[in-house]
C-alpha positions in Angstrom: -29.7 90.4 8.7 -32.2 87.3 9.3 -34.4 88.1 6.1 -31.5 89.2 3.9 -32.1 86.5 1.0 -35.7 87.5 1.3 -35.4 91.0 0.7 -33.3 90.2 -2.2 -35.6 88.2 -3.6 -38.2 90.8 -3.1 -36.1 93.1 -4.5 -35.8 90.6 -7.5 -39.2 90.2 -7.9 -39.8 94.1 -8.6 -37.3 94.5 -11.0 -35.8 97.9 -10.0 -32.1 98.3 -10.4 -31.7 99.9 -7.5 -28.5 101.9 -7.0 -29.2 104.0 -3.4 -32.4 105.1 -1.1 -33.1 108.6 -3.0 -36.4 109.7 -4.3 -35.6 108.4 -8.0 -35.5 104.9 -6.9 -38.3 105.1 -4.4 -40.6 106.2 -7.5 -39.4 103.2 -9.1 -40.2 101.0 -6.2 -43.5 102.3 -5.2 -44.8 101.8 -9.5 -43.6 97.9 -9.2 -44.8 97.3 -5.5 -48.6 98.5 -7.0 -48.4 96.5 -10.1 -46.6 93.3 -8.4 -48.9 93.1 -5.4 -52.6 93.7 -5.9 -55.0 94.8 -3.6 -57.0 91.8 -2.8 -58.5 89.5 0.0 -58.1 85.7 -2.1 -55.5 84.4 0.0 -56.9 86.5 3.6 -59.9 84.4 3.3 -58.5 81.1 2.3 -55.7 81.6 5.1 -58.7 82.1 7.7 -60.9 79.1 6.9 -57.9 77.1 6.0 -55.8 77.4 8.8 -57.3 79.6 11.0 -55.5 82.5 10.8 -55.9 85.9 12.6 -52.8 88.4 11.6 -50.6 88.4 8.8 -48.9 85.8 6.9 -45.1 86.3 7.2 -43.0 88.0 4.7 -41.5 85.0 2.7 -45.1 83.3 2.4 -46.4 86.7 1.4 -43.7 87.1 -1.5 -43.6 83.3 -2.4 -47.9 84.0 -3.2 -47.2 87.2 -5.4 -44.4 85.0 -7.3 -46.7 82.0 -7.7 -49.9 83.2 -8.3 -49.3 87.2 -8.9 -51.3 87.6 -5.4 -50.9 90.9 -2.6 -53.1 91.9 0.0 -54.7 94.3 1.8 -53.6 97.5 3.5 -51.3 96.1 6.5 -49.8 93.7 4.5 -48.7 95.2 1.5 -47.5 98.2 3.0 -46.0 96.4 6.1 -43.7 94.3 4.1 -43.0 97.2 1.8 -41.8 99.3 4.4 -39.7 96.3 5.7 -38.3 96.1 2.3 -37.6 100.1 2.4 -35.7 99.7 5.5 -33.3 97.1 4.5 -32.1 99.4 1.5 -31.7 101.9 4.0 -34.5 104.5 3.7 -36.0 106.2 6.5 -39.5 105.3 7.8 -42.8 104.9 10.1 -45.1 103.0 10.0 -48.3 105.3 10.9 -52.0 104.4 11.3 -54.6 106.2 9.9 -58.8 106.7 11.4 -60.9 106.1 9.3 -65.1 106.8 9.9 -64.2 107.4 13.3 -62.3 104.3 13.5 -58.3 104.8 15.0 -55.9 103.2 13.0 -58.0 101.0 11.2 -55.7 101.7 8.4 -51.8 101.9 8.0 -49.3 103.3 5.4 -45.7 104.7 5.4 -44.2 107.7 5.7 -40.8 107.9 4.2 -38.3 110.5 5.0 -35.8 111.6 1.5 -33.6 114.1 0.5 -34.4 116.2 4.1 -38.0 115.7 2.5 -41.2 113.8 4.2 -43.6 111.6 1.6 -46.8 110.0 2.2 -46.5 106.2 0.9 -49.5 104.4 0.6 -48.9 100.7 -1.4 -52.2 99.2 0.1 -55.2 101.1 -0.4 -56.3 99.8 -3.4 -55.6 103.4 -5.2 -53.7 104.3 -8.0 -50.7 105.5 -6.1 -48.0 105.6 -8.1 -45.7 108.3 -6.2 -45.2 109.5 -2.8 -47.2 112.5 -1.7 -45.1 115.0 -0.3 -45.8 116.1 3.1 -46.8 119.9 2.3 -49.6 121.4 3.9 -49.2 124.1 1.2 -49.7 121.6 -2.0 -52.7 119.7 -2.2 -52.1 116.7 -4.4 -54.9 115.8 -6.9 -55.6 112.5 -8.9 -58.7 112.0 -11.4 -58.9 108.7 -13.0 -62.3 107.7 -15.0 -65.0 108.1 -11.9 -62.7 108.4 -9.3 -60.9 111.3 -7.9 -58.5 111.5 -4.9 -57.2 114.6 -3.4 -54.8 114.4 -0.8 -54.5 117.6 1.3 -54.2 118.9 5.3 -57.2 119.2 7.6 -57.8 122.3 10.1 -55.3 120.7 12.7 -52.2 120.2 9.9 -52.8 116.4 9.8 -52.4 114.3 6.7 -56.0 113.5 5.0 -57.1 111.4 2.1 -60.2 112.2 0.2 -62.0 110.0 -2.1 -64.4 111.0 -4.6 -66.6 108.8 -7.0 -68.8 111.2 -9.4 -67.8 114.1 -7.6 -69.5 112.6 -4.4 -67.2 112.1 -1.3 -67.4 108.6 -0.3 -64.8 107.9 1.7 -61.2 109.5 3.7 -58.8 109.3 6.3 -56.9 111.0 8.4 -53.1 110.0 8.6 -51.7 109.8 12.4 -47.8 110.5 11.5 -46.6 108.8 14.8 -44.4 106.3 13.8 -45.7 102.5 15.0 -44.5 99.1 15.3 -46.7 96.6 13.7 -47.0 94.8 16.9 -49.2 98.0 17.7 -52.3 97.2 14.9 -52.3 93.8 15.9 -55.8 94.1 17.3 -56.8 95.9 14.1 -55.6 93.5 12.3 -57.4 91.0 14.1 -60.6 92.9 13.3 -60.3 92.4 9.8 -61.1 88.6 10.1 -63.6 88.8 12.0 -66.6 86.9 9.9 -69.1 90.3 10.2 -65.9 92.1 8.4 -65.7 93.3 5.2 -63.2 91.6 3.7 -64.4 88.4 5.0 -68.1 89.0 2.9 -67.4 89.2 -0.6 -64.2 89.0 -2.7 -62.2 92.0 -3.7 -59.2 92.3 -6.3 -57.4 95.8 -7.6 -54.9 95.3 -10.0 -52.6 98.0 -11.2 -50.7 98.7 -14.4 -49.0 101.2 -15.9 -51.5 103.0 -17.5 -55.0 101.6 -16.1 -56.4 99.3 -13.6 -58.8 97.3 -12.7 -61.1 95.8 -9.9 -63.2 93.0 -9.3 -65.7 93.5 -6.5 -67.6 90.2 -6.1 -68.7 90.0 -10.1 -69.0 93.1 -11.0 -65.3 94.9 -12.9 -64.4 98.3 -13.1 -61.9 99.1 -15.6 -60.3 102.9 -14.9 -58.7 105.1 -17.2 -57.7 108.4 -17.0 -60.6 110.0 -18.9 -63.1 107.1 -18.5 -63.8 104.1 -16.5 -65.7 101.2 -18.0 -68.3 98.3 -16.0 -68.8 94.5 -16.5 -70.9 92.4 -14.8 -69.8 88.5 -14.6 -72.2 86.0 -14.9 -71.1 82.9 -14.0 -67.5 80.9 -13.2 -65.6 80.3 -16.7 -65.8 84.5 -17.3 -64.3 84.6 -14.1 -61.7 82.7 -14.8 -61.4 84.1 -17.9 -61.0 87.5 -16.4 -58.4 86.8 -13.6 -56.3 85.1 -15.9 -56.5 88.1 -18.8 -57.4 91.1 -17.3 -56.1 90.6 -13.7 -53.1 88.2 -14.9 -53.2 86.7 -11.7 -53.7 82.4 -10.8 -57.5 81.6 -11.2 -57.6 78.6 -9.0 -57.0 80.5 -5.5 -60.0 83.2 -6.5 -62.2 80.2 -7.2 -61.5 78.7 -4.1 -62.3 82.0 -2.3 -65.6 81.9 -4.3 -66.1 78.1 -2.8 -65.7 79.7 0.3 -67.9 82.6 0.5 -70.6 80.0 -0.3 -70.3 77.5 1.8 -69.5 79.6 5.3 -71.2 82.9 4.4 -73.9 81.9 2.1 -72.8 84.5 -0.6 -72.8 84.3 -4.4 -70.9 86.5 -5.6 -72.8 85.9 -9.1 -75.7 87.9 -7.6 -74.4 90.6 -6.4 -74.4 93.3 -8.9 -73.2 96.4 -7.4 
């Protein structure tokens, strides 16, 4: 296999002792993927104005990033490369998109088949999944942390949806679309996500798991989430940021910076003003 050396590296990199594709080990996987590659847009932004670029980095820069400077990515990304990572220790999956505000596919995960079972993987939503959700339409699965609350459940037509609450106020879902997809499919979508009037291309965005908490930045303004609480912090200027990605986030300072450089000089934004 071309990427083999990759893969083991990858596999390296998480730390699992992996022994054989059952549901023990994919539990272990999915905990190190969220805490080894954040949810963030640094190195989509810096990528753009630096070189350019309109789809994804390939798998061997992407790894190389989280070794150097504890970096991830957003949704197609990480769970893209996870699910290539999957397949080379032989589990069975799809990559599936998912519509979100009316949008189709503007969102992907996995769905991973084990033990004659069906999970729902999702390593790139920025969401404190730490195991698969499995594919019941009898078993809605339920996660509360601080503000925050996720329910993952079935819709009237037996698809997949995810619900996201923030003070008991519905602020965002999707639906999952469990046809299996290359990536070659999402391309446009993926395209669309650095587009300059795109989110991710206005502001900067980290989410940083651990094992019990996490955090995320959103321009200067942190969220730390427990289970029973979650607690907010405004930054005020540059050295606290620093500060803050090197402590709290544990990740290299110098790339967010330069994202921050960025977002000024092509967007106009200051992230230091923007306090919600």
């Amino acid at each position: 296999m071309r990427y083999s050396g990759v893969y083991k590296k990858y596999l390296s990199h998480l730390g699992v002792n992996f022994s054989r594709p059952d549901y023990d080990n994919l539990l272990k996987l999915i905990r190190s993927q969220i805490q080894k590659f954040p949810f963030e847009n640094v190195f989509k932004i810096i990528n753009y104005y630096g070189s350019n670029l309109t789809t994804l980095t390939d798998i061997e820069l992407h790894l190389e990033n989280s070794i150097i400077h504890h970096s991830g990515g957003t949704c197609f990304a990480n769970n893209y490369y996870f699910k290539c990572l999957l397949d080379y220790l032989d589990y069975r999956t799809k990559f599936v998109g998912c519509n979100i505000a009316g949008s189709a596919d503007a969102h992907a995960a996995l769905i991973v088949s084990v033990d004659e079972k069906n999970y729902f993987v999702d390593v790139g939503y920025g969401a404190p999944f730490y195991e698969p959700f499995q594919l019941d339409r009898n078993v809605d699965k339920i996660l509360v942390w601080g503000r925050l609350k996720y329910i993952f459940t079935h819709n009237a037509n037996s698809l997949p949806v995810l619900k996201v609450y923030k003070n008991e106020v519905l602020v965002h879902d999707y639906v999952v679309n469990p046809i299996g997809r290359d990536i070659s499919y999402f391309q446009d979508e993926i395209s669309k996500t650095f587009l300059t009037s795109s989110y991710f291309m206005n502001l900067l965005r980290i989410i940083k798991f651990s094992n019990q908490s996490w955090i995320e930045l959103k321009n200067n303004v942190v969220y730390e989430h427990y289970r029973n609480s979650s607690v907010k912090t405004i930054i005020e200027n540059e050295y606290l940021l620093k500060k803050v990605i090197a402590t709290k986030f544990e990740m290299s300072w110098l790339p967010v910076l330069n994202t921050v450089e960025l977002l000024s000089e092509h967007k106009g934004i200051n992230i230091f003003k923007d306090n919600n």
